[in-house]
Structure formats: C-alpha cells, structure tokens
Predicted model as a PDB file, atoms N, CA, C, CB and O in Angstrom, pLDDT in the B-factor column:
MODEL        1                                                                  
ATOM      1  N   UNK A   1       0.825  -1.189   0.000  1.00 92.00           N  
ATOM      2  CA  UNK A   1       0.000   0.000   0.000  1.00 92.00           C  
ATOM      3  C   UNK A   1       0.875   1.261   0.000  1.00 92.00           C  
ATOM      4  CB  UNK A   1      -0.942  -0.007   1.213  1.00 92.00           C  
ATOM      5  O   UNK A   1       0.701   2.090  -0.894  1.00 92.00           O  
ATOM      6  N   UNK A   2       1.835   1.464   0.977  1.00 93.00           N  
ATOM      7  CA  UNK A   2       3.024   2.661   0.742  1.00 93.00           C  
ATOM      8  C   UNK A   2       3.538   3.009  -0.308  1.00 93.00           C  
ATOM      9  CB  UNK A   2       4.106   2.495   1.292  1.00 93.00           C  
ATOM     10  O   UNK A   2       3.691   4.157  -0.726  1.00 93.00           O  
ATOM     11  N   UNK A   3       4.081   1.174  -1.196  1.00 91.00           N  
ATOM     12  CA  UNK A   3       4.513   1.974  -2.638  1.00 91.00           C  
ATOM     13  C   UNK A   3       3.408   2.503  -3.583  1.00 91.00           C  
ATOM     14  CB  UNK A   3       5.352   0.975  -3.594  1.00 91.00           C  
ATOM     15  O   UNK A   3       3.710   3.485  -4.261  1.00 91.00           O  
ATOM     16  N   UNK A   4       2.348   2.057  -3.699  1.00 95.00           N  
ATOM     17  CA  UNK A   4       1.144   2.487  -4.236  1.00 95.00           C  
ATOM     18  C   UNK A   4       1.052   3.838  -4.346  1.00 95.00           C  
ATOM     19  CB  UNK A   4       0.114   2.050  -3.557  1.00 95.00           C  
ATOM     20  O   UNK A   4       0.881   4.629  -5.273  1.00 95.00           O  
ATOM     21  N   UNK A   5       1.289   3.943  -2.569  1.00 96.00           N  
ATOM     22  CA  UNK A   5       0.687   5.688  -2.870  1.00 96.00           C  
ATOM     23  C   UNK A   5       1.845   6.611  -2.871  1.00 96.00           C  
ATOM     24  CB  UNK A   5      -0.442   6.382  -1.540  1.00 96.00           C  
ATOM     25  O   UNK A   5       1.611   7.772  -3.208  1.00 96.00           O  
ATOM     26  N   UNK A   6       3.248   6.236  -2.497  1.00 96.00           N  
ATOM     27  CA  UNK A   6       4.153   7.048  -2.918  1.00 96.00           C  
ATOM     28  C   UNK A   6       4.286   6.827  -4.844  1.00 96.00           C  
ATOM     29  CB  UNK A   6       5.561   6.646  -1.935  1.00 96.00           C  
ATOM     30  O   UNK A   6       5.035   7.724  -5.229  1.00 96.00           O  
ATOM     31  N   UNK A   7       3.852   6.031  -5.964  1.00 95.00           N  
ATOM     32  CA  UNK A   7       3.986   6.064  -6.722  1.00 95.00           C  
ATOM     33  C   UNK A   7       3.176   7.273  -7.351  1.00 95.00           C  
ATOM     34  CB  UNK A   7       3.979   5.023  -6.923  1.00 95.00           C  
ATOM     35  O   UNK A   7       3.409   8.048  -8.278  1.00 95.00           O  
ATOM     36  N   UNK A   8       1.946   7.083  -6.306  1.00 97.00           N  
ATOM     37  CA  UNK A   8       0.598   8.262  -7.463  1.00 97.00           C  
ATOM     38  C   UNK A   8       0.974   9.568  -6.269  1.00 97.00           C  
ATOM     39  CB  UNK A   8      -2.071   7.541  -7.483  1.00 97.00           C  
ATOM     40  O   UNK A   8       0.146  10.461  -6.447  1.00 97.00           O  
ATOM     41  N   UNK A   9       1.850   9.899  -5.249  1.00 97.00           N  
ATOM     42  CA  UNK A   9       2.293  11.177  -5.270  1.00 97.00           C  
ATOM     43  C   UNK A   9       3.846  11.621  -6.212  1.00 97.00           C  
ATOM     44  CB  UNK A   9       2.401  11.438  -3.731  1.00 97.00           C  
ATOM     45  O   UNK A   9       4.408  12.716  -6.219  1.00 97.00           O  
ATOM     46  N   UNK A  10       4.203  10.492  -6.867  1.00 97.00           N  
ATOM     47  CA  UNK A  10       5.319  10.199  -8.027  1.00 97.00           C  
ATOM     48  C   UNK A  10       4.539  11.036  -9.272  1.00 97.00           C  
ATOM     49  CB  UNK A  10       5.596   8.243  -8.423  1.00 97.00           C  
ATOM     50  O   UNK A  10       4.924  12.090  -9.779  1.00 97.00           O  
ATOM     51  N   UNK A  11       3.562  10.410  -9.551  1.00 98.00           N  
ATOM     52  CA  UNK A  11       2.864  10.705 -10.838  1.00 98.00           C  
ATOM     53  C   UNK A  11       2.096  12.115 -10.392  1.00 98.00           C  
ATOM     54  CB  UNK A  11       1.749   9.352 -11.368  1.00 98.00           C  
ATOM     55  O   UNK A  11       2.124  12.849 -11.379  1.00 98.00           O  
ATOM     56  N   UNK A  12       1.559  12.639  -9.510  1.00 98.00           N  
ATOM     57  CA  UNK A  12       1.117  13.944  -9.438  1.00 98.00           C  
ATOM     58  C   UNK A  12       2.188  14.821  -9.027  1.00 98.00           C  
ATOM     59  CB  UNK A  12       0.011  14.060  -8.580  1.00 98.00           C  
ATOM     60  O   UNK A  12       1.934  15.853  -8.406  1.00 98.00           O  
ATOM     61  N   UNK A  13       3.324  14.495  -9.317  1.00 97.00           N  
ATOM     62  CA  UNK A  13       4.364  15.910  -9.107  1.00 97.00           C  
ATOM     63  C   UNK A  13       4.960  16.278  -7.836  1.00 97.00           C  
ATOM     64  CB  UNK A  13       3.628  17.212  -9.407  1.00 97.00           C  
ATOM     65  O   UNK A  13       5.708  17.239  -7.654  1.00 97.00           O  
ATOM     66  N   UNK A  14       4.547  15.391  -6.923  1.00 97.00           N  
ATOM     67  CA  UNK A  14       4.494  16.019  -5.499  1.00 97.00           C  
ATOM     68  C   UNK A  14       5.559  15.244  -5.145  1.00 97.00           C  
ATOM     69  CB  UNK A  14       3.116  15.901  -4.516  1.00 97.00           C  
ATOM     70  O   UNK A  14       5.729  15.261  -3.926  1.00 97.00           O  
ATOM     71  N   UNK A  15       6.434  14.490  -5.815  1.00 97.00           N  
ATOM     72  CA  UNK A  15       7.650  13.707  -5.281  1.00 97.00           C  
ATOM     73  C   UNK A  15       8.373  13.428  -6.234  1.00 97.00           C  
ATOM     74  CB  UNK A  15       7.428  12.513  -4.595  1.00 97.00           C  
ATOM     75  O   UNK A  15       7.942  13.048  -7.322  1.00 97.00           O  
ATOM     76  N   UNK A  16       9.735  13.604  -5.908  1.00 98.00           N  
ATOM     77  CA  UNK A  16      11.043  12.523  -6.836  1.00 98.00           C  
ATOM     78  C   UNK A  16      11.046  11.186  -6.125  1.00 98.00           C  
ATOM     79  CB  UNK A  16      12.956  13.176  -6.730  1.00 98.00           C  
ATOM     80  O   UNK A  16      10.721  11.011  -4.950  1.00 98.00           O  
ATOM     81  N   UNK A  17      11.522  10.111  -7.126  1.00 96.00           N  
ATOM     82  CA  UNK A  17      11.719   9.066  -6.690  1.00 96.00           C  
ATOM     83  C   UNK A  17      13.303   8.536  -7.075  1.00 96.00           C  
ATOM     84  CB  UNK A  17      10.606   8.313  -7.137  1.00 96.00           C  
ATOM     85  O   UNK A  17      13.454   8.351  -8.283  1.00 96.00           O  
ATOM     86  N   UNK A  18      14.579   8.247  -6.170  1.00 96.00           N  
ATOM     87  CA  UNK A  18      15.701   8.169  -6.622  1.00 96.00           C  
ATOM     88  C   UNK A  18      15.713   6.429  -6.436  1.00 96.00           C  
ATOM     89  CB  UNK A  18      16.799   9.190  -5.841  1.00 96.00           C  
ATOM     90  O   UNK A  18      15.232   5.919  -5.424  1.00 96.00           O  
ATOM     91  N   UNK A  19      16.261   5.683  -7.433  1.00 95.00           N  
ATOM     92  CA  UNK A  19      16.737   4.466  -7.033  1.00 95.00           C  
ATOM     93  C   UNK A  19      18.358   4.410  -7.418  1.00 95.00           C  
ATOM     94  CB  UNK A  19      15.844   3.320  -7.733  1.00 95.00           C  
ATOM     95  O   UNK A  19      19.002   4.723  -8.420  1.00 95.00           O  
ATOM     96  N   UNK A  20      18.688   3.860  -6.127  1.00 96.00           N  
ATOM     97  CA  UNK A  20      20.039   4.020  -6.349  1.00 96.00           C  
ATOM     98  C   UNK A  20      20.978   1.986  -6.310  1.00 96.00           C  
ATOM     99  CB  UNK A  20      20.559   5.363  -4.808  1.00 96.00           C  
ATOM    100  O   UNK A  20      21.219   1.390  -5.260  1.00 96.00           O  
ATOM    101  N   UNK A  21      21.206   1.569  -7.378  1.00 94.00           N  
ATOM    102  CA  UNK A  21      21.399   0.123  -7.872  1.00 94.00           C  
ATOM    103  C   UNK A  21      22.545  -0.296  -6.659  1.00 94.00           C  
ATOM    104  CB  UNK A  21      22.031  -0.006  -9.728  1.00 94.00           C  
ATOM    105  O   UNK A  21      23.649  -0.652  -7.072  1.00 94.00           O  
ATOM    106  N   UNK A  22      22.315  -0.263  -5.182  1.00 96.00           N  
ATOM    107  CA  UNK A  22      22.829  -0.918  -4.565  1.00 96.00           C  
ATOM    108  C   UNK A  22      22.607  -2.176  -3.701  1.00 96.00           C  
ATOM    109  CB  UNK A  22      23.119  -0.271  -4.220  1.00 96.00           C  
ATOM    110  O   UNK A  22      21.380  -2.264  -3.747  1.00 96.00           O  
ATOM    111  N   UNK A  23      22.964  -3.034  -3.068  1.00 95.00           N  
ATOM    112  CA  UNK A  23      22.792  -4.444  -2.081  1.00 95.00           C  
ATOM    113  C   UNK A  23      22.766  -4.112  -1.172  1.00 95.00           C  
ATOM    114  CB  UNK A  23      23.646  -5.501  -1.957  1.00 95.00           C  
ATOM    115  O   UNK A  23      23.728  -4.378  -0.452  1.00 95.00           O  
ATOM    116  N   UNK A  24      21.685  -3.347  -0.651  1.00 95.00           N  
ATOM    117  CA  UNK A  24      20.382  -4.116  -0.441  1.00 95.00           C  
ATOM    118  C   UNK A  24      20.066  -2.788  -1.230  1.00 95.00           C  
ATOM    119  CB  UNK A  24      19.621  -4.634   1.254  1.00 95.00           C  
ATOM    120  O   UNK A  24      20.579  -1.740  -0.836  1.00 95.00           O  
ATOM    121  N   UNK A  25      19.069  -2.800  -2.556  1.00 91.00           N  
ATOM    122  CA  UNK A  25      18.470  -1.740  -3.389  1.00 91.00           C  
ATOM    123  C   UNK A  25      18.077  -0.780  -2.334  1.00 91.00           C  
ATOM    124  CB  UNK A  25      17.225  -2.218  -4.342  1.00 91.00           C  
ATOM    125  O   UNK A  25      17.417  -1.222  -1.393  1.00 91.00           O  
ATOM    126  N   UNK A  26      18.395   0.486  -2.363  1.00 95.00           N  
ATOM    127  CA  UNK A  26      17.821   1.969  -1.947  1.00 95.00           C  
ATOM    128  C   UNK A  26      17.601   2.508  -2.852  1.00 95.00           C  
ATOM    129  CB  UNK A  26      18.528   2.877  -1.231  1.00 95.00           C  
ATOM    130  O   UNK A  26      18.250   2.518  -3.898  1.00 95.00           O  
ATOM    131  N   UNK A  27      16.176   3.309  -2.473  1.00 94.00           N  
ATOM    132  CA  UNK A  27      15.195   4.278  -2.721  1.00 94.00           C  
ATOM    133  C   UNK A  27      15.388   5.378  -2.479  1.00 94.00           C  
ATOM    134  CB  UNK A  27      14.238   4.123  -2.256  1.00 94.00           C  
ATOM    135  O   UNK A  27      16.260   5.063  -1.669  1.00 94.00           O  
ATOM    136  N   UNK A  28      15.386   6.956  -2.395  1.00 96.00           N  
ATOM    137  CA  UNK A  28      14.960   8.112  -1.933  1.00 96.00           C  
ATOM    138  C   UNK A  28      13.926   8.663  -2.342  1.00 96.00           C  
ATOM    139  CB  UNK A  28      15.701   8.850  -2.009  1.00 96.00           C  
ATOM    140  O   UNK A  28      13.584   8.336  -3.479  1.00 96.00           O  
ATOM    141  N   UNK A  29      13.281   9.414  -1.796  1.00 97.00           N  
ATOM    142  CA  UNK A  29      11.969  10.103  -2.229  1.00 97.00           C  
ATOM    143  C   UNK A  29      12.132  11.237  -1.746  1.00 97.00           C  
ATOM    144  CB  UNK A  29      10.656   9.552  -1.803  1.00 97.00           C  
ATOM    145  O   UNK A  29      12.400  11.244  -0.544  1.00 97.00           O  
ATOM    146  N   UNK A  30      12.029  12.771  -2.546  1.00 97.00           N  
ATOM    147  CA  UNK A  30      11.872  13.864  -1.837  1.00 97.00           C  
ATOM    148  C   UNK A  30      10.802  14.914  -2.623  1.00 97.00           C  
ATOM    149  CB  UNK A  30      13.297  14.433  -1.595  1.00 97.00           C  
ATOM    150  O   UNK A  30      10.432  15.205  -3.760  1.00 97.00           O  
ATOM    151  N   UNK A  31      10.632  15.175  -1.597  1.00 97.00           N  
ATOM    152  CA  UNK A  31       9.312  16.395  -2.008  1.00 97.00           C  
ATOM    153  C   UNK A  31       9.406  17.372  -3.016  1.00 97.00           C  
ATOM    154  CB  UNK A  31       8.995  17.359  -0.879  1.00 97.00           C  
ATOM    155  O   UNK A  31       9.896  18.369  -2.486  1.00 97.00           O  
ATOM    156  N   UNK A  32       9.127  17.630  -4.488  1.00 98.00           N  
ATOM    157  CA  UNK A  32       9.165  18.973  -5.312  1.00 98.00           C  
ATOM    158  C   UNK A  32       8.719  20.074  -4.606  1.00 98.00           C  
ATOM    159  CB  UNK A  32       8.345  18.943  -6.534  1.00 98.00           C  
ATOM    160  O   UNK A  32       8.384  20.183  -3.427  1.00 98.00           O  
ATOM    161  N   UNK A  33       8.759  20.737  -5.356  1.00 97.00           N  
ATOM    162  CA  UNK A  33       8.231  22.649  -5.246  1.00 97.00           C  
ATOM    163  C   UNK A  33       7.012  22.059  -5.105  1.00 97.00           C  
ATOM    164  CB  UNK A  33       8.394  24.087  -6.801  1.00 97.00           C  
ATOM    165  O   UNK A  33       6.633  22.201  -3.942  1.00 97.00           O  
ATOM    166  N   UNK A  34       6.256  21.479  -5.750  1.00 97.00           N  
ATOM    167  CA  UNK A  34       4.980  21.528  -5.396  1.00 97.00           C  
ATOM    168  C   UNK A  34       4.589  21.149  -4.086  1.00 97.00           C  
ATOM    169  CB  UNK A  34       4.351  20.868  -6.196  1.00 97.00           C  
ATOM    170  O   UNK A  34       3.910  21.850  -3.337  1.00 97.00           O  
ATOM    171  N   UNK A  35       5.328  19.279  -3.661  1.00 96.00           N  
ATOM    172  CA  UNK A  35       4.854  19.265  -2.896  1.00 96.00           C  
ATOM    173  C   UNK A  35       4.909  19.288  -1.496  1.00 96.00           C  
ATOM    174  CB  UNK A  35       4.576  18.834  -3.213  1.00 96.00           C  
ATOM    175  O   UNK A  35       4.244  18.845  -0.560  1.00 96.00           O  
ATOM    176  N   UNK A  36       6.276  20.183  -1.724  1.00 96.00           N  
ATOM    177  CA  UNK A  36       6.398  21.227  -0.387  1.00 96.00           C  
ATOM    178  C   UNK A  36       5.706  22.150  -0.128  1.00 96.00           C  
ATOM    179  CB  UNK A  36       7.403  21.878  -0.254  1.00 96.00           C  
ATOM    180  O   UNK A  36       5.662  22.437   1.068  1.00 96.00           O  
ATOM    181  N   UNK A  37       4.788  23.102  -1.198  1.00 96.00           N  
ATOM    182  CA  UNK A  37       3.394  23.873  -1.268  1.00 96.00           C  
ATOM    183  C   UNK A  37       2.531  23.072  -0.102  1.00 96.00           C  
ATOM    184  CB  UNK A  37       2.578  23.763  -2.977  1.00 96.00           C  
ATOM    185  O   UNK A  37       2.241  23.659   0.940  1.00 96.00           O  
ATOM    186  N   UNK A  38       2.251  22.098  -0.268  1.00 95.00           N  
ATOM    187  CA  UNK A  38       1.211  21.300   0.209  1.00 95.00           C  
ATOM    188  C   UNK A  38       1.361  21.760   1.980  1.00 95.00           C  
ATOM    189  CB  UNK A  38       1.491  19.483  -0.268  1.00 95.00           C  
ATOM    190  O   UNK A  38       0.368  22.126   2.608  1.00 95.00           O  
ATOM    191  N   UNK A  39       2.705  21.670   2.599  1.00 93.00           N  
ATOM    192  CA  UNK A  39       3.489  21.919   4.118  1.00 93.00           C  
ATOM    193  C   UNK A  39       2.497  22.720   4.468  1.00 93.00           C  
ATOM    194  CB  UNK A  39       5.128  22.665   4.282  1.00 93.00           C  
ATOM    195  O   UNK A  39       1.708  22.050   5.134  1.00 93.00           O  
ATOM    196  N   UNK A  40       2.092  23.937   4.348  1.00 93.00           N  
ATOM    197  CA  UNK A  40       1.201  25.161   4.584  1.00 93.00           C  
ATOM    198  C   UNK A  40      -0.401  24.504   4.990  1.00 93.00           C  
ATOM    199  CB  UNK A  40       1.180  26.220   3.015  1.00 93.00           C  
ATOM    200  O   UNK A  40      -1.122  25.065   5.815  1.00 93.00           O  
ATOM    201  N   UNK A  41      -0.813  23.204   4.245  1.00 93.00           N  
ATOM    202  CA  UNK A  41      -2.052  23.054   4.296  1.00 93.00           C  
ATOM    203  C   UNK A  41      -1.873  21.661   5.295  1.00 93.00           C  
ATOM    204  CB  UNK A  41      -2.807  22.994   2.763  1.00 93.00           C  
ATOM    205  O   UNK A  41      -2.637  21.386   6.220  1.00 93.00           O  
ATOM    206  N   UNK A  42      -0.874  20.986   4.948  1.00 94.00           N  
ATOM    207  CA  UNK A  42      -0.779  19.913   6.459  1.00 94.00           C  
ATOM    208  C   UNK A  42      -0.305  20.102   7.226  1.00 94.00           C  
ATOM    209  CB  UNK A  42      -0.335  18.827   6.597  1.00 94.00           C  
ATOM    210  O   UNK A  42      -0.099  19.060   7.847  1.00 94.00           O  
ATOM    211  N   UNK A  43       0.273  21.330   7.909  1.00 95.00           N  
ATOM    212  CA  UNK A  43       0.943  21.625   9.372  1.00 95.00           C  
ATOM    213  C   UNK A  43      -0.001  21.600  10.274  1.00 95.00           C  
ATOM    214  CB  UNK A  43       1.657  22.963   9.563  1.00 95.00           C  
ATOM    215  O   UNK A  43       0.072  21.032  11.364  1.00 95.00           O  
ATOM    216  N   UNK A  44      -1.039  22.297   9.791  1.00 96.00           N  
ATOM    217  CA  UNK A  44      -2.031  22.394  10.839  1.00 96.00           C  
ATOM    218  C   UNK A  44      -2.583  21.044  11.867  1.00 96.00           C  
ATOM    219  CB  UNK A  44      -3.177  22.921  10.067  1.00 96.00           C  
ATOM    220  O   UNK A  44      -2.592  20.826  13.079  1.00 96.00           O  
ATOM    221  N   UNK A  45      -3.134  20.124  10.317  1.00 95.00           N  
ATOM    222  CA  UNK A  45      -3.365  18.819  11.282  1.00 95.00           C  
ATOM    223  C   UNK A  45      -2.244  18.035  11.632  1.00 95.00           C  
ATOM    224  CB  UNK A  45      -4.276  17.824  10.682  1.00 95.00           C  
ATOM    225  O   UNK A  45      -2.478  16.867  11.941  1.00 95.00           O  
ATOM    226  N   UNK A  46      -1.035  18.444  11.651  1.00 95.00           N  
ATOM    227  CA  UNK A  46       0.095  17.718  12.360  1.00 95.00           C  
ATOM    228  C   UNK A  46       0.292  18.781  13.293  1.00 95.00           C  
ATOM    229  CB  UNK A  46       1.465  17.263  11.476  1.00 95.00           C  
ATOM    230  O   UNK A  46       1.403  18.565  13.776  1.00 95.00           O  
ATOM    231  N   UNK A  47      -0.261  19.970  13.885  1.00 96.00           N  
ATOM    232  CA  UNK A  47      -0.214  20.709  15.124  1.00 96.00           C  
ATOM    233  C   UNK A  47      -1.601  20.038  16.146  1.00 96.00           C  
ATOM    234  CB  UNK A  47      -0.361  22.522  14.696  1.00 96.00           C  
ATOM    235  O   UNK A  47      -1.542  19.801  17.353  1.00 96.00           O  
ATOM    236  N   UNK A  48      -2.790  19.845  15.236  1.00 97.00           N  
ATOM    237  CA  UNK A  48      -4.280  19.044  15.670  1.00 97.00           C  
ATOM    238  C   UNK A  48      -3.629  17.970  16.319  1.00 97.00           C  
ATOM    239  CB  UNK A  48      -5.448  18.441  14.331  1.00 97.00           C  
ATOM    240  O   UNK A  48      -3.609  18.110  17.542  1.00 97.00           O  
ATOM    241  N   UNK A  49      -3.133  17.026  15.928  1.00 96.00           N  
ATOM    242  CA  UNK A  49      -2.918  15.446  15.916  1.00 96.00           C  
ATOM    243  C   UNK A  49      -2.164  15.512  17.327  1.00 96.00           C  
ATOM    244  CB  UNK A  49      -1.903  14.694  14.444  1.00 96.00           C  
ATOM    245  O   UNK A  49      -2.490  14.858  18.317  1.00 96.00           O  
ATOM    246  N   UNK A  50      -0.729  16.732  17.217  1.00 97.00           N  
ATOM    247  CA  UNK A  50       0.076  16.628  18.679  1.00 97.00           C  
ATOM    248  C   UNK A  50      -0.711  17.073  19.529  1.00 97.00           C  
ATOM    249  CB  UNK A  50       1.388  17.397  18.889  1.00 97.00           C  
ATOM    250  O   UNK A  50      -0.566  16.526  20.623  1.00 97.00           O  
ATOM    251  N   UNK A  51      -1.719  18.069  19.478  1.00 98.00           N  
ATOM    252  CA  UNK A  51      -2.413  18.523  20.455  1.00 98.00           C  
ATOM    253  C   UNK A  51      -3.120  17.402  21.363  1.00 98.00           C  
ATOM    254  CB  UNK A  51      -3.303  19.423  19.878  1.00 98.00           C  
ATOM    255  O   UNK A  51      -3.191  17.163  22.568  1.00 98.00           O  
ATOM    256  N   UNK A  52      -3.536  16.920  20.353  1.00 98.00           N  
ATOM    257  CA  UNK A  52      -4.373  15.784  21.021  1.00 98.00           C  
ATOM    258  C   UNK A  52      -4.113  14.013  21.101  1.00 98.00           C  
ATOM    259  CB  UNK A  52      -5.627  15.956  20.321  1.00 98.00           C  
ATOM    260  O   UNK A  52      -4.806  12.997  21.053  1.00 98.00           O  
ATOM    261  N   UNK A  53      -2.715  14.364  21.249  1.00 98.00           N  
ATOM    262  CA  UNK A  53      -2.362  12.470  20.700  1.00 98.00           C  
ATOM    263  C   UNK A  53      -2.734  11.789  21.898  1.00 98.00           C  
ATOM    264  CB  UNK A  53      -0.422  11.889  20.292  1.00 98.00           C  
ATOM    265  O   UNK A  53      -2.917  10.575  21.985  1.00 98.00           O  
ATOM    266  N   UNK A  54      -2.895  13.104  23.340  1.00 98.00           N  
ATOM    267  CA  UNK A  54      -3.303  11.829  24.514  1.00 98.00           C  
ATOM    268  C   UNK A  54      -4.612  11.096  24.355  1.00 98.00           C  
ATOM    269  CB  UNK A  54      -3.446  12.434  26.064  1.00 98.00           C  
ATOM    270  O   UNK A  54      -4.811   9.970  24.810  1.00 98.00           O  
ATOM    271  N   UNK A  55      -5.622  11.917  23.579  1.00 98.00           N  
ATOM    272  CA  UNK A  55      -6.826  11.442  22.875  1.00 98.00           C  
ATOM    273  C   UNK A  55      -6.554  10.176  22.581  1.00 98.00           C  
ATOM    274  CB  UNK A  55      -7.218  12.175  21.671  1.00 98.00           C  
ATOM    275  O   UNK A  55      -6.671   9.113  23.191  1.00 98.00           O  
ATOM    276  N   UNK A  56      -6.159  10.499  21.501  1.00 97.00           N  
ATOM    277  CA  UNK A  56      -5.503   9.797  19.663  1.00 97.00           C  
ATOM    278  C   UNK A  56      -5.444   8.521  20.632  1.00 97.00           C  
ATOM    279  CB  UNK A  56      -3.399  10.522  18.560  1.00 97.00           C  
ATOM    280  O   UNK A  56      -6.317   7.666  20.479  1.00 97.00           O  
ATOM    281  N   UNK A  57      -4.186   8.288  21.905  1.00 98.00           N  
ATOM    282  CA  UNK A  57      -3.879   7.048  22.500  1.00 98.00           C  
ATOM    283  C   UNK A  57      -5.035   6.361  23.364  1.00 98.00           C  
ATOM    284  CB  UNK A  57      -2.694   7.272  23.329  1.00 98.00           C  
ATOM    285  O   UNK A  57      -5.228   5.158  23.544  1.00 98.00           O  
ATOM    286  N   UNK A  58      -5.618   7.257  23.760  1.00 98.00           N  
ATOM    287  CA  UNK A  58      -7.142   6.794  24.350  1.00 98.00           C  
ATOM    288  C   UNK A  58      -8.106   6.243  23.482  1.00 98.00           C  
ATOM    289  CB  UNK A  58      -7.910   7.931  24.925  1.00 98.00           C  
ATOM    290  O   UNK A  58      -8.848   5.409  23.999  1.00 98.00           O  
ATOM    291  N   UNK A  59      -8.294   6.526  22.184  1.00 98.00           N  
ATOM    292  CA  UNK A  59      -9.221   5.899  21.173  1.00 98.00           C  
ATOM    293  C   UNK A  59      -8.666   4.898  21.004  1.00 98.00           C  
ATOM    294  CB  UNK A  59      -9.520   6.503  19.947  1.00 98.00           C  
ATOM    295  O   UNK A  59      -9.298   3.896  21.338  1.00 98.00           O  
ATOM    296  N   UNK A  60      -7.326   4.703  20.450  1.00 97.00           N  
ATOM    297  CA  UNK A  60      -6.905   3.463  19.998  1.00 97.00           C  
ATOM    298  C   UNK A  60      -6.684   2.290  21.043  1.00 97.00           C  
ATOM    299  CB  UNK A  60      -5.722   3.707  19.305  1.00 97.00           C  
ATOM    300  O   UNK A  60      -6.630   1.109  20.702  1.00 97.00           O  
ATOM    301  N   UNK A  61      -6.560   2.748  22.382  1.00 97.00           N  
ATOM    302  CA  UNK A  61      -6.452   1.944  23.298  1.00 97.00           C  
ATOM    303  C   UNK A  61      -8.537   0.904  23.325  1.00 97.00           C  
ATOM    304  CB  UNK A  61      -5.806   3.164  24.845  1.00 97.00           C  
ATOM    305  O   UNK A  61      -8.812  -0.282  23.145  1.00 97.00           O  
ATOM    306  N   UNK A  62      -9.227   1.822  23.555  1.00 97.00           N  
ATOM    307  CA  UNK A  62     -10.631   1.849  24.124  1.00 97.00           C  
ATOM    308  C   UNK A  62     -10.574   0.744  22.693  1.00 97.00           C  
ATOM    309  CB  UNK A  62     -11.804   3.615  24.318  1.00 97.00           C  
ATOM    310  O   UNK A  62     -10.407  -0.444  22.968  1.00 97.00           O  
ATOM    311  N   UNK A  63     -10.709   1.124  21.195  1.00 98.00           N  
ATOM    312  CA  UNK A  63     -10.791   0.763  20.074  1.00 98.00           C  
ATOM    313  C   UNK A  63     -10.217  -0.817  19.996  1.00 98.00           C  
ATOM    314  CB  UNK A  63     -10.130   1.792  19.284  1.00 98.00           C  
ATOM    315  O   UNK A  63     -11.002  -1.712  19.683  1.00 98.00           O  
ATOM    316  N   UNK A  64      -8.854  -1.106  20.288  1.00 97.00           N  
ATOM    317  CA  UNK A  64      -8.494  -2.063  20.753  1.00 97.00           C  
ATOM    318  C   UNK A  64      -8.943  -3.287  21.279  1.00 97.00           C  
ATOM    319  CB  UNK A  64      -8.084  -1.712  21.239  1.00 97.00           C  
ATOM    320  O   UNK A  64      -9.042  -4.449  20.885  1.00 97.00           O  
ATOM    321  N   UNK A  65      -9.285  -2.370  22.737  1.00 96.00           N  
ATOM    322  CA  UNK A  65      -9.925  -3.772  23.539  1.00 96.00           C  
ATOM    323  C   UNK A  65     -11.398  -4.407  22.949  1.00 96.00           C  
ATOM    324  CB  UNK A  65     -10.271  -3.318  25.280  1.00 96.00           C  
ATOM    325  O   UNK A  65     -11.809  -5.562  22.843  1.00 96.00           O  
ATOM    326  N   UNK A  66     -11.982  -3.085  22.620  1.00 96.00           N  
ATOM    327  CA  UNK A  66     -13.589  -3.389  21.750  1.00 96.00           C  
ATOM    328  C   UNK A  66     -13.282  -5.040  20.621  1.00 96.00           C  
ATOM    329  CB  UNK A  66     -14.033  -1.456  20.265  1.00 96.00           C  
ATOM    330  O   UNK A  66     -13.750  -6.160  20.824  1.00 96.00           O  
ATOM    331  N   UNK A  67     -12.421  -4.619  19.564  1.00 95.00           N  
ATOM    332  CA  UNK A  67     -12.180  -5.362  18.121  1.00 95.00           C  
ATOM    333  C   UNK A  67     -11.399  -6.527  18.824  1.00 95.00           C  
ATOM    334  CB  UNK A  67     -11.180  -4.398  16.747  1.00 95.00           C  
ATOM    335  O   UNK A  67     -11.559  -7.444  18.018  1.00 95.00           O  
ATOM    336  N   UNK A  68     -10.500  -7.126  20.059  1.00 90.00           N  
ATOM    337  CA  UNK A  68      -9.419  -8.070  20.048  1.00 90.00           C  
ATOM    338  C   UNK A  68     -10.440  -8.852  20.043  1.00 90.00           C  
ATOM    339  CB  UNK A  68      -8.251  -8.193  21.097  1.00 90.00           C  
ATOM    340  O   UNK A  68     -10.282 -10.073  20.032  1.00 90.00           O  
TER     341      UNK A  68                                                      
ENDMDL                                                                          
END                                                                             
C-alpha cells in the first residue's frame, strides 16, 4: 500500500523518486516545489494530531480492547 501511494504522489508531481542500484536496493523520495506547497495546508493537522495524541492514545487503546 506505501509503494502504491508514494507512486501516485510520483505521478502527481508532489515527489522525486531516486533508485540508487545498490545491495540491499535503496530508494529516496523527496518532495518537489509543489509538494512542499502542500506543508502550509498539512501543518495544521500535524499541530491538531500533537495537540491531542493523549486522545488519539485513548481511542486506539478503548478501540483495541472493543475489536481483540
């Protein structure tokens, strides 16, 4: 699923993809102009998310025990 969707932020501009022909094969991926644009519109919910990760750990905990 990761390479999936780092491929179609590959194909919309929003990433380079470097392969570099070594043992064990490496990858790099870094963000274009564009989709460093994007930083401005996801900071926020990565300021949301820290605000509230004691939440975040309380849902997934509660969530947890519900589904085992």
């Amino acid at each position: 699923m990761l390479t999936l969707t780092l491929r179609g932020l590959e194909r919309d501009g929003l990433l380079t993809r470097t392969v570099f022909p070594t043992i064990p094969p490496r990858v790099d991926y870094e963000l274009t102009k564009q989709g460093r644009s994007l930083l401005t519109a996801v900071e926020p919910l990565g300021a949301c998310a820290r605000a509230h990760i004691v939440d975040i750990h309380r849902a997934q905990e509660k969530f947890d025990k519900r589904t085992a």
